[in-house]
C-alpha positions in Angstrom: -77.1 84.8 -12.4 -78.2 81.1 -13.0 -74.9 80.0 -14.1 -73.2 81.4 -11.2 -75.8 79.8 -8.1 -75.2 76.8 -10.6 -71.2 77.4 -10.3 -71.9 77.9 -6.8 -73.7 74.9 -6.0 -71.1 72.5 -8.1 -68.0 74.1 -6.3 -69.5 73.5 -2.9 -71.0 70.1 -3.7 -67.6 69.2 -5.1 -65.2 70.7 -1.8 -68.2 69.0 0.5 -67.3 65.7 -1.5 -63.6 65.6 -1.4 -64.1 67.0 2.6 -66.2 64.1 3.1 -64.0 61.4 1.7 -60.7 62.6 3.7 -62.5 64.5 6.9 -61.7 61.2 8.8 -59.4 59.7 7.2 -55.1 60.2 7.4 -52.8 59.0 5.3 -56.0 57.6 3.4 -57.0 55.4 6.5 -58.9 56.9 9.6 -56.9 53.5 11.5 -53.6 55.4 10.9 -54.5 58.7 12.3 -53.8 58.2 16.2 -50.6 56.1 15.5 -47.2 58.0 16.0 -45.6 58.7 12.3 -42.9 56.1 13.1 -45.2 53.2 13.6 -46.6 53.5 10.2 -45.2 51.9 6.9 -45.2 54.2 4.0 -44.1 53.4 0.5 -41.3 54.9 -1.1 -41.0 55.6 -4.7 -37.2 55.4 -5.4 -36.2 58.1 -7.5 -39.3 59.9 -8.0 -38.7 62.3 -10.4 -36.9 60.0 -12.8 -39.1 58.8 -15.4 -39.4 55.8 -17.6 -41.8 56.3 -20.5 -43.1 58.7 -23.5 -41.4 62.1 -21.9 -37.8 60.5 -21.4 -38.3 58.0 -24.5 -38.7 55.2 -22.2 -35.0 56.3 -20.3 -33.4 53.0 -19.3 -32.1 55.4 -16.2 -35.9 56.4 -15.1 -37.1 54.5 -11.9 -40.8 55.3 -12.2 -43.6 55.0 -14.7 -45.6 57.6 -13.5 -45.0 61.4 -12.2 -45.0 62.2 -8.4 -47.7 63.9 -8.2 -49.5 60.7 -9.9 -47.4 58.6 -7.6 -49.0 60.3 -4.1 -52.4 60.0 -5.5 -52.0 56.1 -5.8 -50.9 55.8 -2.4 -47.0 57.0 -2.2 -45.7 58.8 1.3 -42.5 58.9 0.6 -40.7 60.4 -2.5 -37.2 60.1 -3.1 -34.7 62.0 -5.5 -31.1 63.1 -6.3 -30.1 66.4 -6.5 -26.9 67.7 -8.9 -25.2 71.0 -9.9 -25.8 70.8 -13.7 -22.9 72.6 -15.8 -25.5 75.2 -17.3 -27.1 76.8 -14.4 -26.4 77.7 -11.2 -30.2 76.2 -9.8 -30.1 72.6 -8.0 -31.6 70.2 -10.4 -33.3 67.1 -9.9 -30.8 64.7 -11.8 -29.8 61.1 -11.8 -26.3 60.5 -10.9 -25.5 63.0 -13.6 -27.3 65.5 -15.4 -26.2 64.8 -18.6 -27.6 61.3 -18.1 -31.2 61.9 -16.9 -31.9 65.9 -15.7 -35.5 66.2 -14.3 -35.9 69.9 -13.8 -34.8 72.0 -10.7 -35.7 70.9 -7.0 -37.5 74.1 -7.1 -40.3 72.9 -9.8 -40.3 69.1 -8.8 -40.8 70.7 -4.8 -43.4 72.9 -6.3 -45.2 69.6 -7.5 -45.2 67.9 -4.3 -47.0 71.0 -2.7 -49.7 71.6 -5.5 -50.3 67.9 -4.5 -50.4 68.4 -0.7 -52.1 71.9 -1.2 -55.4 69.6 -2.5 -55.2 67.0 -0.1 -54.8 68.4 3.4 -55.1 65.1 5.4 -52.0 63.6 4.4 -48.2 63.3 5.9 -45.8 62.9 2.8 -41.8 62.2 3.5 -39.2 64.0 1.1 -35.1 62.4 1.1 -33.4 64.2 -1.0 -29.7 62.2 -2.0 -27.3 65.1 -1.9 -25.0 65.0 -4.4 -23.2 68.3 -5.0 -23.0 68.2 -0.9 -25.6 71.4 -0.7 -25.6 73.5 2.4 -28.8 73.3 4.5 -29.6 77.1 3.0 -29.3 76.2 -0.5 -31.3 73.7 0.1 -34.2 75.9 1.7 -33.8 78.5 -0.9 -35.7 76.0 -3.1 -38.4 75.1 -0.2 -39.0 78.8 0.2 -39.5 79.6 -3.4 -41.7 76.4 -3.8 -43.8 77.1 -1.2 -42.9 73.1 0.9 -41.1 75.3 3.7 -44.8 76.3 4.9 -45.4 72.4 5.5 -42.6 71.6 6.7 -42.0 69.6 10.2 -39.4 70.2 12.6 -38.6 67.4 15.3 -37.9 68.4 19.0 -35.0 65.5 19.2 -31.8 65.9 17.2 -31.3 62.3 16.5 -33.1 59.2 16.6 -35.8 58.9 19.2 -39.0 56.7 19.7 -40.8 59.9 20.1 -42.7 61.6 17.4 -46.3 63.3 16.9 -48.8 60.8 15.7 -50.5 61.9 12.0 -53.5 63.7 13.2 -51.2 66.0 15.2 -49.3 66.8 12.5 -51.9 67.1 9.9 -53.9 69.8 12.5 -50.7 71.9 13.4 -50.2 71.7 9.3 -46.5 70.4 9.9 -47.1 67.6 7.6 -43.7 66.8 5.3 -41.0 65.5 7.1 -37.7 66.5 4.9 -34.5 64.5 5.3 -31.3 64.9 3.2 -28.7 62.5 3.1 -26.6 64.0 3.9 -26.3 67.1 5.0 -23.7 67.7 8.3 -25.1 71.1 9.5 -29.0 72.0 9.4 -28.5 75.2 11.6 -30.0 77.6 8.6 -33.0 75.3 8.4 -33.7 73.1 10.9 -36.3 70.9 9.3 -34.2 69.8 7.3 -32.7 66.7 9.0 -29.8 64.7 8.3 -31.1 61.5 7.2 -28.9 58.9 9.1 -29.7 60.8 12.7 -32.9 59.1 12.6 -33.0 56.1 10.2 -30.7 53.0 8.8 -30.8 51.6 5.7 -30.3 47.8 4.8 -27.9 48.1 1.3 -29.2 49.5 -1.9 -26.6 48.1 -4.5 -28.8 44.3 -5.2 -28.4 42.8 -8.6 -30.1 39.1 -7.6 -33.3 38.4 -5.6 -30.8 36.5 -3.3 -29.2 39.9 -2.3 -31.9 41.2 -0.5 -31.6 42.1 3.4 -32.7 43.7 6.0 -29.5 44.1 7.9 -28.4 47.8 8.4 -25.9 48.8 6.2 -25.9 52.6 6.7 -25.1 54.6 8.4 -21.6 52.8 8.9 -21.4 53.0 12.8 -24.7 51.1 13.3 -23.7 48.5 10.3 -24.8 44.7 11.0 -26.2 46.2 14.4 -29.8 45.5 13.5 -31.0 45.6 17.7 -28.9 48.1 18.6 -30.5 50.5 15.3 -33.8 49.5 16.6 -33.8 50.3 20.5 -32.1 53.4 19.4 -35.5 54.5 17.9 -33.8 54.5 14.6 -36.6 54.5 11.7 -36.0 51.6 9.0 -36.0 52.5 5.3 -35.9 49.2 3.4 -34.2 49.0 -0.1 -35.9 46.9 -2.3 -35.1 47.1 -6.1 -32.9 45.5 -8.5 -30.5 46.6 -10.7 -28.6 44.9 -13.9 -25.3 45.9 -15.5 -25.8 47.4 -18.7 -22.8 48.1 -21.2 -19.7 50.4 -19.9 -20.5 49.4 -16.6 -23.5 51.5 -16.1 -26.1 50.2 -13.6 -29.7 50.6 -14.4 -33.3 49.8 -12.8 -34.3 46.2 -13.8 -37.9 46.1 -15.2 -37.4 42.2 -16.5 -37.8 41.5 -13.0 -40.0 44.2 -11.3 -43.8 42.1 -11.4 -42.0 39.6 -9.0 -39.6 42.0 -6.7 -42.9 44.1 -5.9 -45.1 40.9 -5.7 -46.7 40.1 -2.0 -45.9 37.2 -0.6 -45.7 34.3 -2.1 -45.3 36.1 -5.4 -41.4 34.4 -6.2 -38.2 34.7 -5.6 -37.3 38.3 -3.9 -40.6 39.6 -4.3 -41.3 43.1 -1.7 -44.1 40.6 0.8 -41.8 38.0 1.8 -38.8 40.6 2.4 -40.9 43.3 4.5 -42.2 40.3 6.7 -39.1 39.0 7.0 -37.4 42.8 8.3 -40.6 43.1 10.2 -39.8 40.0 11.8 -35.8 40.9 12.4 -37.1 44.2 13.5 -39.9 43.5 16.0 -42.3 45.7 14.5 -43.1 46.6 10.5 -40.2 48.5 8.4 -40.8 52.7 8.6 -40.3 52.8 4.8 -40.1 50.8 1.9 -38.6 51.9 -1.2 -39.1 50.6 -4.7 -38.6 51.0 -8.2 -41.7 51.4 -10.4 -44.0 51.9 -7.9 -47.3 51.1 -9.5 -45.9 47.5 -10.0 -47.5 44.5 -7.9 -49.1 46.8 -6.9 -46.3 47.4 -3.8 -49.4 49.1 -2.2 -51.0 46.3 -1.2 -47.9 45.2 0.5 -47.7 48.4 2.8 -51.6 48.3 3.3 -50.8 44.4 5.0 -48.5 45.6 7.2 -50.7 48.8 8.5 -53.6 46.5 9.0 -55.1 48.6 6.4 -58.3 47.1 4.7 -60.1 49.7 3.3 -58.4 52.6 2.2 -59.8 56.0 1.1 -58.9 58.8 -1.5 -56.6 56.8 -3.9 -56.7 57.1 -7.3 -55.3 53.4 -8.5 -53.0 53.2 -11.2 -52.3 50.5 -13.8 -50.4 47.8 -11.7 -48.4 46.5 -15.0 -45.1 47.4 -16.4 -45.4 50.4 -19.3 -44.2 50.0 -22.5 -44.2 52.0 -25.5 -47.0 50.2 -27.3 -49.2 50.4 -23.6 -48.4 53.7 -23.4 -50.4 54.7 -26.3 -53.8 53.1 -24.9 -53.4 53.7 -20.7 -56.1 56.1 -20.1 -55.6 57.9 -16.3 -58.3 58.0 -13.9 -58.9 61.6 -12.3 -57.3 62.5 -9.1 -58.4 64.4 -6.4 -56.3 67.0 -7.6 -57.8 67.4 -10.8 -61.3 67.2 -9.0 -60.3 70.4 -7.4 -59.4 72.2 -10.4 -62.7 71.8 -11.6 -63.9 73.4 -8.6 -61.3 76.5 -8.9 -62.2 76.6 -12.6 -66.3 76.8 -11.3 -65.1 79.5 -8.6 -64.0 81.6 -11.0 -67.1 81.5 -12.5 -68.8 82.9 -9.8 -66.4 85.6 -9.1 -66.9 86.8 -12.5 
């Protein structure tokens, strides 16, 4: 009987904590709950699911150090990934440019991860773009967001295209519509309607920079708004910003360039091309701060505090901060993680149990 008023008491104690810590806060500032979710800047972890370290053998084609779940805990809002049709099964997999190069596992499980994420912290809005490669329909698509579970959290605009008008982040967090899901591309949504075709609501400057020089923040896509960086914006288009490097390897294959990644995610005044000087300068061009920014090993700089600037943020709640250096085989060995809140509420499942027993 003691040990279950004790399990009892720890469970509680550690919900009431966890509750506490996020009760006010959105998107791990309170300051960013009343603002519409296209007047916040969220960071974007470019190819999320494609790893560079111990579980790929440190993959020349992996874009991140750390996992996505591992990525949202440090502050990530938007998580992007490719999708394929591997030779060997008839599942979507999460795979970079080809499967035989880089295979991640299926949407379904990487989908899956994003949710047991979400499930533990309730207060957020995370951003899915998934690149489509195999040219999915919009039900194959949700066939993986229904098995996974991401369907229940899904959001579904009113507006077709791009508008100025969308819920702010306490709104969505309270009707529990709080993942926004856009494809690129995908020409017909009719079997599932939250899932939107990326380039109806937002432009991208261009993605294919091998020199710091290269960066812009000129809209490249969609082609019919290319070079039109006022019309994009009084459209109510959304902004996703491409910033990361790549360098030729041999055979013509392109790969993420880690040389270079401590500057390109810098803040301003951190070199040549680093991710400060080029938001401020798109937020400038724009007349307000880029919707998204999307880098390559996310952790770097860290890119955070870059996003944090532009949301005025100062303060912010519920992160759990990961090494801001590059990982390397020989760092590998010693990192040691910090617990997330997800973990935290393991521990409390595990001491629920307990009781029940």
């Amino acid at each position: 009987m003691l040990y279950k008023s004790l399990g009892s008491v720890l469970f509680l104690a550690g919900l009431q904590a966890v509750s506490a810590q996020n009760s006010t806060a959105c998107n791990n500032s309170p300051s960013l709950c009343s603002r519409q979710y296209n007047n916040v800047t969220y960071l974007g972890a470019h190819d999320s699911p494609f790893l560079r370290n111990d579980e790929t053998d440190f993959s020349t084609s992996g874009n991140q150090y750390y996992n996505t779940t591992q990525q949202l805990a440090s502050g990530v809002r938007l998580v992007t990934g490719q999708i394929q049709n591997p030779s060997n099964s008839s599942d979507l997999h999460m795979c970079h440019t080809s499967c035989d190069l880089l295979d991640a596992g299926t949407l379904e499980s990487w989908l899956s991860e994003i949710k047991t994420w979400m499930d533990a912290n309730p207060n957020d809005v995370v951003t899915i773009l998934l690149v489509n490669g195999p040219g999915a329909s919009a039900s194959d698509l949700a066939a993986a967001y229904t098995s996974s579970g991401m369907a229940q959290y899904a959001y579904t605009p009113a507006s077709t295209s791009a508008t100025s008008t969308w819920p702010t982040l306490e709104s969505m967090i309270s009707n529990g519509t709080r993942a926004v899901n856009f494809v690129s591309t995908l020409d017909d949504n009719t079997d599932a309607t939250y899932l939107l075709n990326e380039f109806n609501y937002m432009f991208e400057n261009d993605y294919n920079n091998y020199n710091a020089s290269d960066f812009s923040c000129t809209p490249n896509r969609p082609t019919n708004l290319a070079n039109q960086t006022s019309t994009a914006i009084s459209s109510g288009y959304m902004s996703l910003v491409n910033h990361f490097l790549y360098e030729q390897q041999a055979f013509g294959i392109s790969s993420p360039n880690e040389a270079a990644i401590t500057t390109t995610n810098a803040p301003s005044g951190g070199g040549a091309g680093n991710l400060g000087d080029h938001a401020s300068q798109c937020a400038a061009d724009y007349g307000k701060a880029p919707t998204f920014l999307l880098v390559d090993f996310s952790n770097v700089g860290p890119a955070i505090d870059t996003v944090d600037s532009l949301n005025g943020v100062s303060n912010p709640s519920g992160r759990t901060a990961l090494p801001d250096t590059v990982l390397t085989e020989t760092s590998a060995a010693t990192i040691a993680l910090p617990q997330t809140t997800t973990l935290c509420l393991g521990l409390g499942t595990a001491l629920l149990a307990m009781v029940l027993l």
